[in-house]
N, C-alpha and C positions, 0 to 999 in steps of 0.2 A: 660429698663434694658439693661446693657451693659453684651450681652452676645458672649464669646468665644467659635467657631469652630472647631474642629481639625477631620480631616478625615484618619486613619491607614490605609495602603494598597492599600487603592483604593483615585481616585478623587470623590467627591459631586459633583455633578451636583446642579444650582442654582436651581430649583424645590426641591430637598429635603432639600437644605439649608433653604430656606422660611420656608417649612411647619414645623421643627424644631423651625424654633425662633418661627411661629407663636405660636403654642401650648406651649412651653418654656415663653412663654409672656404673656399666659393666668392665668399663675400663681399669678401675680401680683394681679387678680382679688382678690385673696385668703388671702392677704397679702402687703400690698401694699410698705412696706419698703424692700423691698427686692433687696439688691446693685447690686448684679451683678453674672452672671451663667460661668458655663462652659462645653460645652459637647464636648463629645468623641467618634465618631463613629467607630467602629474597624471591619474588614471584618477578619471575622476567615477562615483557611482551612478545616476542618472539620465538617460533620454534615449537619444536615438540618437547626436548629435554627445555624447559622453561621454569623447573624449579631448581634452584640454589640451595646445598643448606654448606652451610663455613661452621666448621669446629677449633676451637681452638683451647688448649688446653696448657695449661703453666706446672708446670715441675720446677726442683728445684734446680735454679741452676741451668734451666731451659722454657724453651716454651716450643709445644706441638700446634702444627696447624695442618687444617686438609678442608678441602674445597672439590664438592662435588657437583655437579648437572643430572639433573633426570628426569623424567617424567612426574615422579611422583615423590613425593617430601620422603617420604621413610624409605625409598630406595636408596634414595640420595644418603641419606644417612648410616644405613644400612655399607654402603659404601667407603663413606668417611671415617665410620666406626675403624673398619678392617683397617684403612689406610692409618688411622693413628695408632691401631694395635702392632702392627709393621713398627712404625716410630718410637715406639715404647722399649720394643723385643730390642733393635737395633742400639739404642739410646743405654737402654742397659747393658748390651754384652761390650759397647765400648768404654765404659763403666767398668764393668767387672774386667776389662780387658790391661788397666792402667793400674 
């Protein structure tokens, strides 16, 4: 999957850049037509949960999003992962349902 990076505020370092696509890539397991993503990491000023990561992901015929808060980038993700594997499971069985 051809997936886009964007980092607000702060630089990525390559360690969380990897561990993003890797989990971002496991979705395919889910789905396998799945064109191409786009995440968005955003460092907020306030608060504890102060980091942002936005996935967004285009199928055909649709397009997945999820937006998570957490303390720390790979939670957040970690999060949004599940939340668009929810999107995917549902997306299909109303698919397979028509």
């Amino acid at each position: 999957m051809k997936l886009q990076m964007h980092s607000i505020h702060f630089d990525a370092d390559t360690k969380l850049l990897a561990f993003i696509e890797r989990k971002v890539n496991k979705l395919e397991k889910y789905y396998s037509r799945v064109v191409d993503g786009e995440v968005i990491m955003r460092l907020n000023n306030r608060g504890t949960d102060n980091k942002t990561v936005e996935i967004k992901i285009n199928i055909p015929g649709d397009q997945l999003f999820a937006r998570e808060r957490s303390n720390t980038f790979e939670t957040a993700t970690d999060t949004a992962v599940d939340a668009l594997k929810r999107q995917i499971k549902k997306f299909k069985e109303k698919r397979l349902s028509h």
